[in-house]
C-alpha positions in Angstrom: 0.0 0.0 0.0 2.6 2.2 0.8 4.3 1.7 -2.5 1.5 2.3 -4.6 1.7 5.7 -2.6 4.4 7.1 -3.3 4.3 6.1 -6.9 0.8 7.2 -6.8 2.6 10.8 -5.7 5.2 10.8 -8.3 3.1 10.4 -10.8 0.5 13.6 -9.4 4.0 15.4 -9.4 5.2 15.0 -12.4 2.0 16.1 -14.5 1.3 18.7 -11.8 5.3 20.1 -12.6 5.1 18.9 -16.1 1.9 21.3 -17.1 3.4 24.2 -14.9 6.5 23.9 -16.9 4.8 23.5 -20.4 3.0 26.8 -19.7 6.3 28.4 -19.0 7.5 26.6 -22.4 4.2 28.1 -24.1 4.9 31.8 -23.2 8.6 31.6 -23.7 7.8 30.3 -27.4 5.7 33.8 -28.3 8.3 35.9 -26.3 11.5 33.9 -28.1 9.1 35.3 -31.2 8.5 38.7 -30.4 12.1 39.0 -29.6 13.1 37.8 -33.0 11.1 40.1 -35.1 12.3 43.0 -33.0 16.0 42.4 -33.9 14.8 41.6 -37.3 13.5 44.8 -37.6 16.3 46.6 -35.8 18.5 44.5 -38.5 17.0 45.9 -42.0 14.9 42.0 -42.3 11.4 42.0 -43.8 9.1 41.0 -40.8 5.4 40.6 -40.9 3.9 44.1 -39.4 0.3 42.5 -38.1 2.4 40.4 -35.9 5.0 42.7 -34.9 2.6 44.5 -33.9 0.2 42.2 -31.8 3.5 40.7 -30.4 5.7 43.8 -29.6 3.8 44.4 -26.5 5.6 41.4 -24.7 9.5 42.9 -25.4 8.6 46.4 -23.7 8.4 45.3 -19.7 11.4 44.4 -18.1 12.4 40.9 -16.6 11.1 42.1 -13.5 7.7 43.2 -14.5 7.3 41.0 -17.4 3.6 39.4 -17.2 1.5 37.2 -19.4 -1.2 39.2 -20.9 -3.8 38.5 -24.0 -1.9 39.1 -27.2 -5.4 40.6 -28.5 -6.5 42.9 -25.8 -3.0 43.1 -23.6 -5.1 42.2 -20.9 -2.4 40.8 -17.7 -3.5 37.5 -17.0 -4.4 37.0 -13.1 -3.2 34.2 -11.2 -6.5 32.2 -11.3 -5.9 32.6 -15.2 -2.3 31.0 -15.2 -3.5 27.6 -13.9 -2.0 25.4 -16.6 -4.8 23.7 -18.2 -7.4 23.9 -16.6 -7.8 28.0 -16.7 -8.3 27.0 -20.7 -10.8 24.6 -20.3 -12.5 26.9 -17.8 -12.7 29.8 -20.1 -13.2 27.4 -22.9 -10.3 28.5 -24.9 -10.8 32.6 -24.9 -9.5 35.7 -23.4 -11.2 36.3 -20.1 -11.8 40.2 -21.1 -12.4 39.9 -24.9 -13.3 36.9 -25.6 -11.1 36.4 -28.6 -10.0 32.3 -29.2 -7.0 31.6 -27.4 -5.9 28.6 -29.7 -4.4 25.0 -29.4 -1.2 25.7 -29.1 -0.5 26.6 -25.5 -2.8 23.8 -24.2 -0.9 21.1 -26.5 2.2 23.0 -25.5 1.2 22.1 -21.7 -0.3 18.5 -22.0 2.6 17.5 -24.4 5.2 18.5 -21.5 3.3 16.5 -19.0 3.2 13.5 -21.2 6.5 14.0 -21.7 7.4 13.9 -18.2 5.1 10.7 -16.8 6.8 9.0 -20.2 10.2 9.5 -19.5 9.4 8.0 -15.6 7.3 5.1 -17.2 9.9 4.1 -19.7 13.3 5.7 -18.4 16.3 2.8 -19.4 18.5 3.5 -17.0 18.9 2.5 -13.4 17.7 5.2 -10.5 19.3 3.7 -7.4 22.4 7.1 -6.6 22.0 10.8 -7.0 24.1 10.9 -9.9 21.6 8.3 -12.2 18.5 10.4 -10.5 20.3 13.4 -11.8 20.6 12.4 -15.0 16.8 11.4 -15.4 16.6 15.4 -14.1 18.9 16.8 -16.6 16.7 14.7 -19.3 13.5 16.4 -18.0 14.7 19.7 -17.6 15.8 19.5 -21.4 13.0 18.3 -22.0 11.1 21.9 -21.5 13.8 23.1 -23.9 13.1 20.5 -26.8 9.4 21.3 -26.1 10.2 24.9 -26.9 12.3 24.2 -30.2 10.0 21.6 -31.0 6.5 24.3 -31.2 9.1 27.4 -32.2 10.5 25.5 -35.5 7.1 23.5 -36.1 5.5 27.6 -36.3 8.2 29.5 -37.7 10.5 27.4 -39.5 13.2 28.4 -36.9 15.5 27.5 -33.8 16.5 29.7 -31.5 20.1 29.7 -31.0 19.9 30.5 -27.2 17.1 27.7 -26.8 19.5 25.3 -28.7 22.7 26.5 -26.4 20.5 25.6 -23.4 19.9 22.0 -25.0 23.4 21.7 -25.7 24.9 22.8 -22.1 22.5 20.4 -20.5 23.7 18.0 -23.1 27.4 17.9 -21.6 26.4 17.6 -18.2 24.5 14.5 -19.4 27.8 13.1 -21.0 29.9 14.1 -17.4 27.6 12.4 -15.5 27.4 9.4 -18.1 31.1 9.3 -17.8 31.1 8.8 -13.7 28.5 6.6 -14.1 30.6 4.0 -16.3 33.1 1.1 -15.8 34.4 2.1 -19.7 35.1 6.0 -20.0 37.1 5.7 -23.5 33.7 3.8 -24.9 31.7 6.0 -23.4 33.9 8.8 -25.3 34.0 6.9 -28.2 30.0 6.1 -28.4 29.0 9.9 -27.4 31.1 11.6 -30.2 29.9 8.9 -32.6 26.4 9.8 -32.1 27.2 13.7 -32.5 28.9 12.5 -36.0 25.5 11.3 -36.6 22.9 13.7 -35.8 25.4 16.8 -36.1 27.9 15.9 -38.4 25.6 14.7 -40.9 23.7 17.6 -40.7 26.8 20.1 -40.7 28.0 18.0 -44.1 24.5 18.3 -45.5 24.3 22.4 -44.8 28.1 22.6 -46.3 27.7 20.6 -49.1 23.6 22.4 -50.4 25.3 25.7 -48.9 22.1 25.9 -46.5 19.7 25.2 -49.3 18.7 22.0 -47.8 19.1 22.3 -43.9 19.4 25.0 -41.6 22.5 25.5 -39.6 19.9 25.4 -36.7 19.8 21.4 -37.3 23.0 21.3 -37.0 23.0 22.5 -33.5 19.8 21.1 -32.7 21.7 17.8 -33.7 24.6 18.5 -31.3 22.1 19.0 -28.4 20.9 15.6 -28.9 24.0 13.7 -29.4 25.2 14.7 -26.2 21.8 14.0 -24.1 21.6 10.3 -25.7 25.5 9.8 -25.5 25.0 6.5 -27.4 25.8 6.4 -31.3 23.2 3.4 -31.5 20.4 5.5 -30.2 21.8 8.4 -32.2 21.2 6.1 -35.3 17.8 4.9 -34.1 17.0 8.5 -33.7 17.4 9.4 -37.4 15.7 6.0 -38.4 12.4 7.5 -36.4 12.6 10.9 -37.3 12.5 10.1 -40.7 9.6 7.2 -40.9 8.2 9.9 -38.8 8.3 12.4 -41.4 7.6 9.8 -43.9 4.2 9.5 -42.1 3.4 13.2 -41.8 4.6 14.1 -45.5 2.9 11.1 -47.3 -0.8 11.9 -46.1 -0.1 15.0 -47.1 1.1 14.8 -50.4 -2.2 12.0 -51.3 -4.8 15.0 -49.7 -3.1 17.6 -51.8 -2.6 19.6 -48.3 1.5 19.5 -49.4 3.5 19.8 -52.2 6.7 18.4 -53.6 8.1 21.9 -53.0 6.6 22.4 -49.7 9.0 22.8 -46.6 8.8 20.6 -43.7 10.7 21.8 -40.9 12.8 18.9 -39.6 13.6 20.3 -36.3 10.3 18.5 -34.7 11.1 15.1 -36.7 14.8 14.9 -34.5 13.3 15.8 -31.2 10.2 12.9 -31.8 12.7 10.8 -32.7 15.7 11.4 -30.3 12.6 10.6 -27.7 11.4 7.4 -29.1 15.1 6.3 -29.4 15.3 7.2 -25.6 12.6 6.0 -24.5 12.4 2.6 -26.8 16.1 2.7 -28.1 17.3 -0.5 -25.7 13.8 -2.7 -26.3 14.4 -2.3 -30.0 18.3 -3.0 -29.9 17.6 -6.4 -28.1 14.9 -7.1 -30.5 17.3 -6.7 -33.0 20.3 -8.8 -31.4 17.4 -11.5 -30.5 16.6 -11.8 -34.3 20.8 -12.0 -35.5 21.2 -15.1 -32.9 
């Protein structure tokens, strides 16, 4: 009884911090935007005035007195309108003050981030007996909030924010110091962790060289980097670009046959490696033995 407690409690706790943090990951997303188009601007770049101007408002407080307010109306959101989820059901998706449709995106922003963080409990491979393996799990989660934000930020506007995908990547090396105390093998753990950068970075860095950024964005590149050094495994690196792209494979094909893409459409690729780099995670070790099971 006691057991089913306290797992019981961890799993209340990790939606109950996974929403709160996917609301966090939802406004940082429109104010990593409204950021954007103001250097833009300041830079000469072409930016689209309607939303420069709906989403100026959020670069003008300080850090201090930054608040969440309607992007419509500018109304300031009140506490009892922060509650992650369930303030959008209440208000069935609108503005409190104006009424105008909030949207999907901050709701799936929130729900996703909570899936996310039960998920990576429910399926996490590794062992979490000492602080160090418990940290490691934390690291994972923490970046998680940062993949969410990449993840909705490139899937919207075909871009990664560099200081998003610097985040990613500092967690990322922790990840590999940690790995490296963890193991009876440090020049294989080496070894395996800068293979799997080869493979989701230095594929991608080859790919940009090579099309001279026609093809991929030099925002993969580091996006690729991040990930190689959170999965530390060349294997799972591999497995990662395996998913992403049947993943993609499956979002682009029903799309072409509906007629809702085009050969020439853009498909931003960014959201493909984080899916994928999760599945591999999450699944990487059940399909690895499936596979050595099926070579004996």
């Amino acid at each position: 009884m006691i057991v089913l407690m306290e797992t019981v409690i961890i799993y209340v706790a990790l939606v109950l911090v996974g929403l709160c943090l996917g609301s966090f990951a939802g406004a940082s997303v429109w104010r990593l935007r409204a950021r954007q188009l103001k250097e833009d601007k300041v830079n000469g770049e072409p930016v689209d005035a309607k939303e420069y101007k709906r989403l100026s408002k959020l670069t003008k407080a300080s850090l201090a007195h930054d608040r969440s307010q309607c992007l419509y109306c500018s109304y300031t959101l009140r506490w009892y309108d922060l509650v992650p989820l369930v303030s959008w059901l209440s208000l069935g998706g609108r503005c409190r003050q104006c009424h105008h449709p909030i949207g999907w995106f901050e709701p799936l922003i929130e729900l996703g981030v909570a899936l996310f963080f039960v998920g990576s409990y429910i399926f996490w491979p590794y062992e979490l007996t000492t602080s160090i393996e418990i940290t490691r799990l934390i690291i994972w989660l923490v970046s998680g909030v940062g993949l969410a934000i990449l993840f909705a930020y490139d899937a919207k506007w075909f871009l990664l924010p560099d200081r998003i995908s610097f985040t990613v990547i500092g967690f990322g090396i922790v990840n590999v110091v940690l790995t490296l105390l963890t193991t009876t093998d440090i020049v294989q753990a080496l070894w395996s962790t800068l293979g799997a950068i080869l493979i989701l970075s230095g594929l991608y860095l080859a790919l940009y060289l090579i099309s001279k950024g026609r093809w991929i964005g030099l925002g993969d590149v580091k996006l690729g980097l991040g990930l190689g050094l959170l999965l530390a495994d060349w294997r799972l690196a591999f497995i990662t670009l395996f998913a992403a792209n049947v993943i993609g494979c499956l979002v682009v094909i029903p799309g072409l046959i509906s007629g809702k893409l085009t050969r020439e459409a853009h498909v931003p690729f960014g959201p493909l490696l984080i899916a994928g780099t999760v599945v591999a995670q999450f699944f990487g070790g059940y399909l690895l033995s499936f596979y050595l099971v099926g070579m004996l």
